[in-house]
Structures are given as C-alpha cells and as structure tokens.
MDAnalysis code that builds the backbone (N, CA, C; Angstrom):
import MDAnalysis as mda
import numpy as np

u = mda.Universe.empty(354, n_residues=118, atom_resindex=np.repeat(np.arange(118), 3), trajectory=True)
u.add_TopologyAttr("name", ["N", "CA", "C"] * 118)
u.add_TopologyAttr("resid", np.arange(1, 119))
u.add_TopologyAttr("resname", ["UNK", "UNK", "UNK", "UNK", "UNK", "UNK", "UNK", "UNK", "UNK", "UNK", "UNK", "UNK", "UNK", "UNK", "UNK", "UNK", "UNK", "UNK", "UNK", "UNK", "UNK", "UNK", "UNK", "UNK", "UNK", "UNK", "UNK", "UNK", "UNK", "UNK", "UNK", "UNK", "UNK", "UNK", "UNK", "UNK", "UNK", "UNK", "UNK", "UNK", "UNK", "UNK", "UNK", "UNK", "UNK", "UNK", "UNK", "UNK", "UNK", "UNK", "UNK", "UNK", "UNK", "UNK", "UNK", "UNK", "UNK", "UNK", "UNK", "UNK", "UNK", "UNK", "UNK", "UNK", "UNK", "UNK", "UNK", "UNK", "UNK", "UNK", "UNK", "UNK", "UNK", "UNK", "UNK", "UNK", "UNK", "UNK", "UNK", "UNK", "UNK", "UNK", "UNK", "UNK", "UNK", "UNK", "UNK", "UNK", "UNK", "UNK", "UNK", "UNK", "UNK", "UNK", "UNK", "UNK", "UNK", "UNK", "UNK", "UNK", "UNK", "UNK", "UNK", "UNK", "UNK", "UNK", "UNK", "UNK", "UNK", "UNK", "UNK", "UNK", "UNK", "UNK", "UNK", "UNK", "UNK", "UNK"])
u.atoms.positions = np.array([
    [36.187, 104.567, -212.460],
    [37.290, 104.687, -213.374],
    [36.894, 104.079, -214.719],
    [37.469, 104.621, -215.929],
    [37.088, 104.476, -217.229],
    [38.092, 103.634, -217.595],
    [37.499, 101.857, -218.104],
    [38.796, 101.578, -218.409],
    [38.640, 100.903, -220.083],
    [39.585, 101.087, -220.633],
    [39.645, 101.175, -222.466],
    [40.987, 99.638, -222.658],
    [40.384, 98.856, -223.585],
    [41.062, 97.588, -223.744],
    [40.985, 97.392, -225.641],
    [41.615, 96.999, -226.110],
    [41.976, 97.058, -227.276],
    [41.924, 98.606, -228.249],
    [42.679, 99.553, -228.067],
    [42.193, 100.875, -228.145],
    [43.632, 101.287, -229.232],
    [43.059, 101.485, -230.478],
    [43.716, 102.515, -231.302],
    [43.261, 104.128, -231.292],
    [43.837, 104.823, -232.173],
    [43.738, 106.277, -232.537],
    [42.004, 106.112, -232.913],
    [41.256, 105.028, -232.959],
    [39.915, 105.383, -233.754],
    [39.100, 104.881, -232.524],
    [39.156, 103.882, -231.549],
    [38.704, 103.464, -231.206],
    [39.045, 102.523, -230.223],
    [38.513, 102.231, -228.948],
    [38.459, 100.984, -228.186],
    [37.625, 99.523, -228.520],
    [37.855, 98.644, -228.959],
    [37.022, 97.487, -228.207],
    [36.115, 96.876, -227.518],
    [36.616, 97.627, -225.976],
    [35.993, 97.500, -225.267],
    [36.127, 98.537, -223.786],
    [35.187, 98.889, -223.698],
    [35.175, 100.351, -222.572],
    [34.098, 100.033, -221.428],
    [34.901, 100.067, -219.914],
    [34.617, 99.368, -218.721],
    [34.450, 101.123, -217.395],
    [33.333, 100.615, -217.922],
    [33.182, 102.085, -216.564],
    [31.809, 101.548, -215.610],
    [32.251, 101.734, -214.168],
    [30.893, 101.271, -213.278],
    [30.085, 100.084, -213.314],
    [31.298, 98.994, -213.882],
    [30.280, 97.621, -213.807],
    [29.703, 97.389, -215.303],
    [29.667, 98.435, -215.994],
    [29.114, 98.151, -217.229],
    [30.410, 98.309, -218.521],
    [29.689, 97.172, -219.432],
    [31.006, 97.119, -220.301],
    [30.479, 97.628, -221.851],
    [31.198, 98.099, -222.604],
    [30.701, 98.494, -223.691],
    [31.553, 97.964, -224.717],
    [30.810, 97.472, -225.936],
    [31.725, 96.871, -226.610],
    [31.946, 97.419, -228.585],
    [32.634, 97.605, -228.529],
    [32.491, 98.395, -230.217],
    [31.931, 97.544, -231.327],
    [31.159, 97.442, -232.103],
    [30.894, 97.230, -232.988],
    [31.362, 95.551, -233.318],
    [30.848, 94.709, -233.587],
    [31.368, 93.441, -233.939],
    [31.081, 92.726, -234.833],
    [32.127, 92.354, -236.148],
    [31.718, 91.884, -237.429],
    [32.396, 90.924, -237.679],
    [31.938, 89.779, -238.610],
    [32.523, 88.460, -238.932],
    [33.607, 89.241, -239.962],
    [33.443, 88.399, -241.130],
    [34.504, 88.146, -242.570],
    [33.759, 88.599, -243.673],
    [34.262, 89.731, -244.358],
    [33.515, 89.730, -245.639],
    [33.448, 89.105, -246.504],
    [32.075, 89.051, -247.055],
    [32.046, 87.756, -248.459],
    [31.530, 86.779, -247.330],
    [31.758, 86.249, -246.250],
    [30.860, 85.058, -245.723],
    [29.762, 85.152, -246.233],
    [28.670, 84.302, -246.180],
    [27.516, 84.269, -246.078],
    [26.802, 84.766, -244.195],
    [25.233, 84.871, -244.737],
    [24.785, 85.412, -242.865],
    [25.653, 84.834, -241.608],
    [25.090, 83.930, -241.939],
    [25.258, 82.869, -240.932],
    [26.514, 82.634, -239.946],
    [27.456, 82.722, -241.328],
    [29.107, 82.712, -240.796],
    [29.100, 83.579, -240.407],
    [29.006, 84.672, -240.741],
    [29.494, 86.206, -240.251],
    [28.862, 86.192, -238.743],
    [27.602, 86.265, -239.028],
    [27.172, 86.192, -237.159],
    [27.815, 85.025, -236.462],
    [27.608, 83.861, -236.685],
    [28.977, 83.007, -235.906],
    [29.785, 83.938, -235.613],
    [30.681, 84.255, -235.932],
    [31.652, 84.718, -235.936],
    [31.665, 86.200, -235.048],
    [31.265, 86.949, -235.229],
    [31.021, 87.890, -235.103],
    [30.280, 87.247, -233.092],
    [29.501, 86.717, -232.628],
    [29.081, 86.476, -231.323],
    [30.093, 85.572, -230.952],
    [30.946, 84.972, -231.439],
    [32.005, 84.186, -230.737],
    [33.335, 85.688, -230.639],
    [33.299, 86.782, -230.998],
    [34.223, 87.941, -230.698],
    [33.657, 88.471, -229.011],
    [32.528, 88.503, -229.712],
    [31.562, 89.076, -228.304],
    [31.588, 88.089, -227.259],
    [32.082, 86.909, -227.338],
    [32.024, 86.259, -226.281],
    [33.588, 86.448, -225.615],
    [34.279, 86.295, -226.763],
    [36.265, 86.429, -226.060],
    [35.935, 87.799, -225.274],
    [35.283, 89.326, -226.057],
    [35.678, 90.376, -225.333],
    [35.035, 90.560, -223.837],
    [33.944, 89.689, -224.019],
    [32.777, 90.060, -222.851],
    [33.745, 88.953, -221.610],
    [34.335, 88.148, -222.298],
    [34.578, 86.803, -221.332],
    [36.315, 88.270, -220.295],
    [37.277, 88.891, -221.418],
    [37.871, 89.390, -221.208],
    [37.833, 90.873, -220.241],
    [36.384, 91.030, -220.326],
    [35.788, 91.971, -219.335],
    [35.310, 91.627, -218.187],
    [35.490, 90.174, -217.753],
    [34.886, 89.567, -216.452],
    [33.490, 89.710, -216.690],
    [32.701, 89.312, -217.966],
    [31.063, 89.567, -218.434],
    [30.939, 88.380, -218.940],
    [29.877, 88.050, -219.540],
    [29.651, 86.984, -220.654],
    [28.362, 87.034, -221.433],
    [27.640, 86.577, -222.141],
    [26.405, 86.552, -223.041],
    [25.129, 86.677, -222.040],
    [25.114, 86.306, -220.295],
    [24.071, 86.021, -219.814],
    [24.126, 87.204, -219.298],
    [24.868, 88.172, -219.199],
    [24.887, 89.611, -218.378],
    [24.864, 90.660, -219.645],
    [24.607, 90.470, -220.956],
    [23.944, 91.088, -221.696],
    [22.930, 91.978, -221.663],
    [22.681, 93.512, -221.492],
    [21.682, 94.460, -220.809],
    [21.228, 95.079, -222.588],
    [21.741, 94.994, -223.357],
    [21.436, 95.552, -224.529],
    [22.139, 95.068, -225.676],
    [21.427, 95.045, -227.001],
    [21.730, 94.476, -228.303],
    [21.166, 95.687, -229.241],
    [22.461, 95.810, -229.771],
    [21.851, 96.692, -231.225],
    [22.412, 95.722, -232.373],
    [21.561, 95.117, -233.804],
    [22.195, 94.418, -234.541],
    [21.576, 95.286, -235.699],
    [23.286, 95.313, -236.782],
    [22.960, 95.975, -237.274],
    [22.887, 95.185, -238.968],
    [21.953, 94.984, -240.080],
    [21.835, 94.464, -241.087],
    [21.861, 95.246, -242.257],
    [22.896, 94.707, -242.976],
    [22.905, 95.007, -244.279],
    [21.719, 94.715, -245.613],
    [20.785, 93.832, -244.943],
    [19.545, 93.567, -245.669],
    [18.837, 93.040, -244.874],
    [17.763, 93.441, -244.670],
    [16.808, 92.881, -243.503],
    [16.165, 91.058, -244.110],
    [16.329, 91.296, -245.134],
    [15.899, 89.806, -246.115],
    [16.848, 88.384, -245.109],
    [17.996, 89.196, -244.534],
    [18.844, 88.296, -243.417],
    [18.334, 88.301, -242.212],
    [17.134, 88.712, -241.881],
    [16.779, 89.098, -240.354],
    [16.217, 87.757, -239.489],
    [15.545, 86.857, -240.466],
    [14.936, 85.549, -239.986],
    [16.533, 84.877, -239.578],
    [17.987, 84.618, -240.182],
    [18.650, 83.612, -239.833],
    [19.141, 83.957, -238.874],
    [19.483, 85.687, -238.738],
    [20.442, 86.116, -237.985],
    [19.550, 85.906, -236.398],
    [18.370, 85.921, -236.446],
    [17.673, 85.805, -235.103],
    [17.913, 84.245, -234.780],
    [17.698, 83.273, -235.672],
    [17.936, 81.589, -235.446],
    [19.338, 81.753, -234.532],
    [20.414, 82.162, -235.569],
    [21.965, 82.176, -235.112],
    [21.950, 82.342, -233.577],
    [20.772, 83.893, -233.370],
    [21.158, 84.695, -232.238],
    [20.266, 84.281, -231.196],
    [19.179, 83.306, -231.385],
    [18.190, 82.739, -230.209],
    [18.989, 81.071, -229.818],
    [19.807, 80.501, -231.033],
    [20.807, 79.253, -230.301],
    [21.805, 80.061, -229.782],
    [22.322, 81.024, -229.426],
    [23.140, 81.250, -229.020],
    [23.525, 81.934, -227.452],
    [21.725, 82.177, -227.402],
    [21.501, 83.373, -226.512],
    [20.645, 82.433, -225.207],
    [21.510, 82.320, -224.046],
    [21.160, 81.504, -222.795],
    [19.799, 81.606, -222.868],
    [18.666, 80.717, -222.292],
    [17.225, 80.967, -222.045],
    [17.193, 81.861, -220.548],
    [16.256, 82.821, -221.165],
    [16.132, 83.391, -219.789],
    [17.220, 84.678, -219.649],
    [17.700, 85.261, -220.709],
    [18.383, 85.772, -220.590],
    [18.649, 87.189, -221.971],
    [17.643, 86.870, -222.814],
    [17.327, 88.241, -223.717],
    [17.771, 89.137, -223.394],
    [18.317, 90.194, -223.704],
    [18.543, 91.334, -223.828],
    [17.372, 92.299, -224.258],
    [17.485, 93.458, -223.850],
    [16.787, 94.749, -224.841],
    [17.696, 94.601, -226.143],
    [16.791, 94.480, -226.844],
    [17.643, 94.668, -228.298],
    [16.752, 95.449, -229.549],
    [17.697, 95.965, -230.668],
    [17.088, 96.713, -231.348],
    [17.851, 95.978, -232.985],
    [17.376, 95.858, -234.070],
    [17.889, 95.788, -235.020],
    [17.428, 96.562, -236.165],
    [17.777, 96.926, -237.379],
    [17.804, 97.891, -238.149],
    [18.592, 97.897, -239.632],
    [18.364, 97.979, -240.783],
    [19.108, 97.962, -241.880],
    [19.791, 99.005, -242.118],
    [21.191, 98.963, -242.363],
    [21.819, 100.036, -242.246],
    [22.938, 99.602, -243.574],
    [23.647, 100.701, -244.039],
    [25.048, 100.225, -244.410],
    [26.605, 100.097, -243.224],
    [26.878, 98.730, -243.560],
    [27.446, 98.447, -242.887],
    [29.026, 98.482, -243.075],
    [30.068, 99.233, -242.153],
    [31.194, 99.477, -242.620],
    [31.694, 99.347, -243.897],
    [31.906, 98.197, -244.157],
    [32.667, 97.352, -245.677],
    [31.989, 96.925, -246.681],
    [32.355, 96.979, -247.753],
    [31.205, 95.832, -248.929],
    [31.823, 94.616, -247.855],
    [30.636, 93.941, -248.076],
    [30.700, 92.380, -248.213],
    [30.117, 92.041, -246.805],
    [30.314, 92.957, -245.762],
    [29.959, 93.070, -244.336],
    [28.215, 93.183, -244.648],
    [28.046, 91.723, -243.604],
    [26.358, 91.829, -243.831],
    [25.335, 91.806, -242.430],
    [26.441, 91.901, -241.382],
    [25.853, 92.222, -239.923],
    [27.096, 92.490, -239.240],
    [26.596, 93.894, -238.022],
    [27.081, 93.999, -237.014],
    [26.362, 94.169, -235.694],
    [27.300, 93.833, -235.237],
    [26.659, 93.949, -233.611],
    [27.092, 94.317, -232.182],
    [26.495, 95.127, -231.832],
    [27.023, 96.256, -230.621],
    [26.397, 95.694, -229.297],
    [27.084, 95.438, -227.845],
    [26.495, 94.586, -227.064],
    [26.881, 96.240, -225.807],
    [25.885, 95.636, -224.757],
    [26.302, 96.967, -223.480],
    [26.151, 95.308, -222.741],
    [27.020, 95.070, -221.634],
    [26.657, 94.225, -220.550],
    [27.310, 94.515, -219.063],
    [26.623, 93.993, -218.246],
    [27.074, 93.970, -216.772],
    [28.462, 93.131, -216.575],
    [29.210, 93.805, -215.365],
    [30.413, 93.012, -215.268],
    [30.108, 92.267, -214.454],
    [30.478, 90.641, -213.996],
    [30.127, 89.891, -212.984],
    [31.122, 89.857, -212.145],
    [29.919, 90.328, -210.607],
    [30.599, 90.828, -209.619],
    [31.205, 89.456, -208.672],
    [32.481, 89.669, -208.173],
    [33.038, 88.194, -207.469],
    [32.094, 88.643, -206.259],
    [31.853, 87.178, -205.778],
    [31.156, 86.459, -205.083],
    [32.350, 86.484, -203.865],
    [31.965, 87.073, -202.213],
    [32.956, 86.952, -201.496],
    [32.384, 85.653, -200.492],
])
C-alpha cells in the first residue's frame, strides 16, 4: 500500500510504499548562509524520517542538491557531523538551480522503514 503524509495539490512530503520511504525535497530558509540552511534543512529530514518510523541510520540514498558547488566542502562537514558512523548512504550531489533565490541547498533522502522487533 502507497502511503502519502503531508500532501497538497503539488506534492507529498513524504511517500511510504514497501518499507521504503521517500521524502520530497528538503530546504532550510532563504538568505541563511550554507551552513544554516543545511542545519536546518537535515533536522526536517530527521522530524519526517523520525514520522515515517525511519531515521538518518536507515538512509539508502542522498541526492544533495547545490546552488554553488563553492558550498560543497561545508555542506559535506554539516553532513559527515551529522551522519551516524557506519552508516553513509549512496549519495549523489550536483549544482543545480535551486527552487527560490536565496535557496542554497536541497536535499532528497530514500530510506528504509524500521521494522518492529517482535
């Protein structure tokens, strides 16, 4: 079963089919600087993943997406304190334009749901 959690006319949030969770696109505050924005932006990914019965260590894939790659050294600092040891993802990053002016990273997560323990 396909299941859809924060879902307007454009889009879901977050989309739960077969154990795997998918999560839309995730961006800090425009005008932050890097740093904040990714804060920000992996503490979303943690409420939605936590709200999917998932979390950061069942992470199966990372797409991050940069508005200037000249940000690519902090956003990896941000994203290697943040990211359990032992627990990397496949990930891909890439300079792109990113939704909004002022928006200077996003980030798209796929993770496993954690299965209860009987």
């Amino acid at each position: 079963m396909i299941t859809r959690g924060h879902t307007d006319a454009r889009m879901s949030q977050i989309v739960t089919f077969q154990n795997f969770v998918f999560l839309a696109g995730q961006v800090g505050n425009p005008g932050d600087d890097i740093v904040k924005q990714t804060l920000d932006t992996l503490s979303k990914i943690d409420a939605l993943l936590s709200e999917a019965n998932s979390s950061r260590e069942q992470i199966l894939h990372a797409q991050i997406w940069l508005d200037d790659m000249r940000d690519f050294a902090a956003v990896n600092k941000v994203w290697e304190e943040w990211m359990p040891s032992g627990h990397a993802p496949a990930r891909a990053s890439g300079e792109v334009r990113v939704g909004r002016p002022g928006l200077k990273v996003e980030i798209l997560v796929t993770a496993a749901q954690i299965q209860p323990s009987y």
